[in-house]
C-alpha positions as CSV (number, residue, x, y, z in Angstrom):
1,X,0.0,0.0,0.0
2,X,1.7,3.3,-1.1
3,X,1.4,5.8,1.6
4,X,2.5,9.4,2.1
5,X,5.5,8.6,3.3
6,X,6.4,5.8,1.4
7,X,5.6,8.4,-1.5
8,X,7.9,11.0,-0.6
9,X,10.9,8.4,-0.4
10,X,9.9,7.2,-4.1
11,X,9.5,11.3,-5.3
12,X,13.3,11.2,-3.7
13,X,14.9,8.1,-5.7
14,X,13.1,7.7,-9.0
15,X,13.5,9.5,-12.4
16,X,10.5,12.2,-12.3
17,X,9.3,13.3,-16.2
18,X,7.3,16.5,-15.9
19,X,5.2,17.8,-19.1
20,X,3.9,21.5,-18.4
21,X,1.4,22.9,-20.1
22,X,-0.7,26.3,-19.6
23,X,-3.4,24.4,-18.0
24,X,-1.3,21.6,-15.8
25,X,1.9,20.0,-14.9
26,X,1.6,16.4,-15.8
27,X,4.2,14.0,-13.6
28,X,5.2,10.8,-14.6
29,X,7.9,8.5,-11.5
30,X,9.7,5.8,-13.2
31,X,11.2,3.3,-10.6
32,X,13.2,0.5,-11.9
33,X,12.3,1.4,-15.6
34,X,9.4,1.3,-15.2
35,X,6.0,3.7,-14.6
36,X,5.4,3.4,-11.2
37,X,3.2,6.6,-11.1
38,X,1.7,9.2,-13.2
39,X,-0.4,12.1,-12.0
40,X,-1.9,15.7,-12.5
41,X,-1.7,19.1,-11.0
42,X,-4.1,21.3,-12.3
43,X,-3.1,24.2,-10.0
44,X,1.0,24.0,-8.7
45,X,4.1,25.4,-7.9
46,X,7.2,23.5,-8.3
47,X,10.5,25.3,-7.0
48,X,11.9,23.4,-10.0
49,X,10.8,22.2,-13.1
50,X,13.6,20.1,-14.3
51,X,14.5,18.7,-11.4
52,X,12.3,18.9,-7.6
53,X,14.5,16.5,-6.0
54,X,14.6,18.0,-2.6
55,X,18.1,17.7,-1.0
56,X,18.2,15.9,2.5
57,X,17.8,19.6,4.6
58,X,14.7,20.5,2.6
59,X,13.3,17.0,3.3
60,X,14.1,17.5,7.0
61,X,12.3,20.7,6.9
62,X,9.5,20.0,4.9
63,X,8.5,16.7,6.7
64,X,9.0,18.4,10.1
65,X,6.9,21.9,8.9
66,X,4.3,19.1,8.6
67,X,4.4,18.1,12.0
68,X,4.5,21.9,13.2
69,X,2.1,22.9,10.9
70,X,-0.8,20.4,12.3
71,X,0.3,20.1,15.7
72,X,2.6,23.3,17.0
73,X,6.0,23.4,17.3
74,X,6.3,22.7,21.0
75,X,4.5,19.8,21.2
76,X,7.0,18.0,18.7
77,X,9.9,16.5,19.5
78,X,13.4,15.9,17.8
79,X,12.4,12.1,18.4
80,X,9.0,12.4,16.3
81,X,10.6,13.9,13.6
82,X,13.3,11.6,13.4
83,X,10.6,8.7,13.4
84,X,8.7,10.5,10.6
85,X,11.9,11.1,8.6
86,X,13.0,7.6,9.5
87,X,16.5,8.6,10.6
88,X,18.8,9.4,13.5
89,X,18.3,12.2,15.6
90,X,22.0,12.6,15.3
91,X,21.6,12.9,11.1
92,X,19.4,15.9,11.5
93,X,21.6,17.5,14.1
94,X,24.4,17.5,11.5
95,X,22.1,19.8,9.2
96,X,20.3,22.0,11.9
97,X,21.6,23.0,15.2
98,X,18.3,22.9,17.2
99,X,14.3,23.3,16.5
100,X,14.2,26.9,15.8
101,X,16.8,26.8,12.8
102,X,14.4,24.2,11.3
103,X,11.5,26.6,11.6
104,X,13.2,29.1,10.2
105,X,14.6,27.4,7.5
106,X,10.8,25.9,6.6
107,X,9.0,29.4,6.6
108,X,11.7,30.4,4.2
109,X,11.4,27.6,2.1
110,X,7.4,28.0,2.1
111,X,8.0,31.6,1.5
112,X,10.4,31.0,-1.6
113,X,7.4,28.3,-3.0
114,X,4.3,31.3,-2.5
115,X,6.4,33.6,-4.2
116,X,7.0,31.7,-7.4
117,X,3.7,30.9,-7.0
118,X,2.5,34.1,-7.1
119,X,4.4,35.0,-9.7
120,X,3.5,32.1,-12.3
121,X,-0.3,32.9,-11.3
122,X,0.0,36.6,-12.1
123,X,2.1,36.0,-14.9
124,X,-0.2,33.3,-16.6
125,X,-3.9,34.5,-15.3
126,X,-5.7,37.5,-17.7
127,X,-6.2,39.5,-14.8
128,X,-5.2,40.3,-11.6
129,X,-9.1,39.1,-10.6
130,X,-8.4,36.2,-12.4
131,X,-4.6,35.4,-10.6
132,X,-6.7,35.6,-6.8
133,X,-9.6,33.8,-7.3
134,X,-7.6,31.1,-9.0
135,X,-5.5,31.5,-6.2
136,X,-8.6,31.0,-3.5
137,X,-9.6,27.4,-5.6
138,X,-6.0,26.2,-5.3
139,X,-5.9,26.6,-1.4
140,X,-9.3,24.8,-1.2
141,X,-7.2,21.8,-3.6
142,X,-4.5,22.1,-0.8
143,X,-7.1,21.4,1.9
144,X,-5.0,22.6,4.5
145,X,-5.0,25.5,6.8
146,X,-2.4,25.1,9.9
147,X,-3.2,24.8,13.2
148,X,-3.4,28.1,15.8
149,X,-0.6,26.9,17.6
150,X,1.7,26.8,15.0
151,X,1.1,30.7,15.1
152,X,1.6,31.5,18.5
153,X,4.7,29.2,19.4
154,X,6.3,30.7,17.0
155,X,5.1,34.5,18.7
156,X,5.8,33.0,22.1
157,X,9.0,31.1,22.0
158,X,10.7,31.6,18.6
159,X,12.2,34.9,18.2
160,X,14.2,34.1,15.0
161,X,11.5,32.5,13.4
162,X,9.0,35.4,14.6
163,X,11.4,37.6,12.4
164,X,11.5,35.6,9.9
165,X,7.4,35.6,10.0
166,X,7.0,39.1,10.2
167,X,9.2,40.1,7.4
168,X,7.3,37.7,5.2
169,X,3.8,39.2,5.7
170,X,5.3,42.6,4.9
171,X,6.7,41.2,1.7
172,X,3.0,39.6,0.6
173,X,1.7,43.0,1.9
174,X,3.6,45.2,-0.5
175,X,3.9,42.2,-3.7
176,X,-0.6,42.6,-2.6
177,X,-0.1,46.1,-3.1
178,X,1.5,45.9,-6.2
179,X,-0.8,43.3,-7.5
180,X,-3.7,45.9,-6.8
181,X,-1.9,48.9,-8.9
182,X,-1.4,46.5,-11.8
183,X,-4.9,45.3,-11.5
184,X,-6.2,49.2,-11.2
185,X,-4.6,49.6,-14.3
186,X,-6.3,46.3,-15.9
187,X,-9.3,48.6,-14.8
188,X,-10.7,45.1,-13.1
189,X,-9.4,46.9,-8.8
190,X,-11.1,49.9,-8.0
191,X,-9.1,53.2,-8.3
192,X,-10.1,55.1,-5.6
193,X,-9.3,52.4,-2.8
194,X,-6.6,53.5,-0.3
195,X,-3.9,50.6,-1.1
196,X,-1.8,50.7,1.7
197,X,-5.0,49.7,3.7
198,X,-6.6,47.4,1.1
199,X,-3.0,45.4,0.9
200,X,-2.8,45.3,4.9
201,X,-6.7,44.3,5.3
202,X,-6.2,41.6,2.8
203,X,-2.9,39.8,4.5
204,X,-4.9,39.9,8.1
205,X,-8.4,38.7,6.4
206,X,-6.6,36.1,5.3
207,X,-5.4,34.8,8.5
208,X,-8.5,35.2,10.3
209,X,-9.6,31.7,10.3
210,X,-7.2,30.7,12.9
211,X,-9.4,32.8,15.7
212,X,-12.3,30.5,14.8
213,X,-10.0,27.5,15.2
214,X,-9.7,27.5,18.5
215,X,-13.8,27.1,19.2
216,X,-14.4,23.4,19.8
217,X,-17.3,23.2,17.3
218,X,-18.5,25.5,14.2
219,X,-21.5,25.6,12.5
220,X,-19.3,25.3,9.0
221,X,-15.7,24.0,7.8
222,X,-13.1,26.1,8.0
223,X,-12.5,26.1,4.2
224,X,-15.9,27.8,4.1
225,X,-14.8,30.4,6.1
226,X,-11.6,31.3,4.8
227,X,-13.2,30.9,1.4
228,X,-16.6,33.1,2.6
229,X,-13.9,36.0,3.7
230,X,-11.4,36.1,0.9
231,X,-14.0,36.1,-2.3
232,X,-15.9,39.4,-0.4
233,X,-13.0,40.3,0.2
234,X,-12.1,40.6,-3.7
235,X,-15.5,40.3,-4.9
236,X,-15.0,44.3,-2.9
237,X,-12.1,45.6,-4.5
238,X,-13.0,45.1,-7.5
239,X,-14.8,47.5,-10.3
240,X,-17.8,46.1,-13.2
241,X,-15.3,44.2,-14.8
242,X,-13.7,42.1,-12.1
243,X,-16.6,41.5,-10.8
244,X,-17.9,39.8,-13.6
245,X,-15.1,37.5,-13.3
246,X,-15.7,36.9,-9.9
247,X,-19.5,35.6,-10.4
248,X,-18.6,33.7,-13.3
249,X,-16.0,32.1,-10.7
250,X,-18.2,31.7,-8.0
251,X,-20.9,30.5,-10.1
252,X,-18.8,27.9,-11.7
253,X,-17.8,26.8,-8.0
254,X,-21.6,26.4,-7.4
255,X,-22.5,24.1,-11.0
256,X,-19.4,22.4,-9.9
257,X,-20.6,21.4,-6.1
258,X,-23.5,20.3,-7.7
259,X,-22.3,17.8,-9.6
């Protein structure tokens, strides 16, 4: 039975084919010569597209963000991540002094990945309108949002990482800001809005969703929230035009959950 895990491992030793496309990235795994797995991203990043074979400190980091990401960061030990990267405590601590580093080094990595993924989108989408509602379906794909935790050990106990954090949302605040000039002058983001604010109310909006986390029960998934906030959100930036595309998104959503 192929799990996630096991998955990863294969990703890491076999010969990966990738065939992009402007609608997908089609990736074919050869093991042993022969096709051990073929699939489809319709909406991706890759940090590379000849080669995404991550080295062994991106594997340690990425497997471990994992564990921080669903669980905190205090709560998770050197031993669990060794178990879940099936080696040595001692093979980690060659590549990362202690905990922090590896936090650090993950929210740059995931910083470097949303950044090329921002810019493919914008580059590749019609409109600015078009790059962030596209951008909204792909994080419902992802099916993810991190836990609260995460968040505040990182506030409470990491202040390298908490740097690290804080630059990064004022980055995605000005690259928002920017998006919002171009998409003024696609004439789809109204003119008159005051961006500074705009680009700032976006970046908190968007993290919103982790008050509500911490409520034992909700009437309604958290995906329904975040997605509830973030197409107002637009859906009220926008002028005529980007509206339009917008409701034709939303309505498409709608035919689609039907189905």
């Amino acid at each position: 039975m192929l799990t996630r895990d096991s998955f990863i491992d294969d990703l890491l030793l076999s010969p990966i084919l990738y065939i992009h496309t402007d609608r997908a990235v089609y990736v074919k795994i050869v093991k042993r010569g022969k096709l051990f797995l073929s699939f489809r991203f319709s909406f991706v990043s890759l940090r590379r597209f000849s080669n995404i074979r991550m080295n062994i400190k991106e594997k340690i980091a990425t497997q471990a963000g994992e564990l921080f990401l669903r669980n905190g960061i205090k709560s998770v030990s050197m031993d669990e991540i060794a178990i879940k990267l099936g080696m040595s405590k001692r093979t980690i601590y060659e590549y990362f002094t202690d905990k922090e580093e590896i936090v650090v080094y993950f929210l740059k990595y995931i910083e470097n990945c949303q950044l090329e993924q921002f810019d493919y989108l914008f580059k590749t989408e019609p409109t600015v309108i078009d790059a962030f509602v596209k951008l909204i379906k792909g994080y419902r794909e992802l099916d993810f949002f991190y836990n609260v935790k995460f968040k505040e050990d990182i506030e409470r106990f990491f202040p390298k990482a908490k740097q690290v954090w804080e630059e990064k949302n004022e980055k995605k605040i000005q690259i928002t800001k920017n998006l919002l000039q171009e998409g003024i002058k696609q004439g789809v983001v109204r003119p008159e809005l005051n961006l500074d604010v705009t680009a700032f109310l976006l970046q908190e909006t968007s993290g919103a969703y982790l008050h509500a986390s911490r409520k034992p029960t909700l009437p309604f998934t958290i995906w329904e929230l975040f997605y509830t906030m973030l197409i107002n959100f637009v859906r009220g930036v926008a002028t005529e035009k980007g509206i339009k595309i917008v409701d034709e998104f939303i309505l498409s959503e709608q035919l689609n959950n039907t189905k």
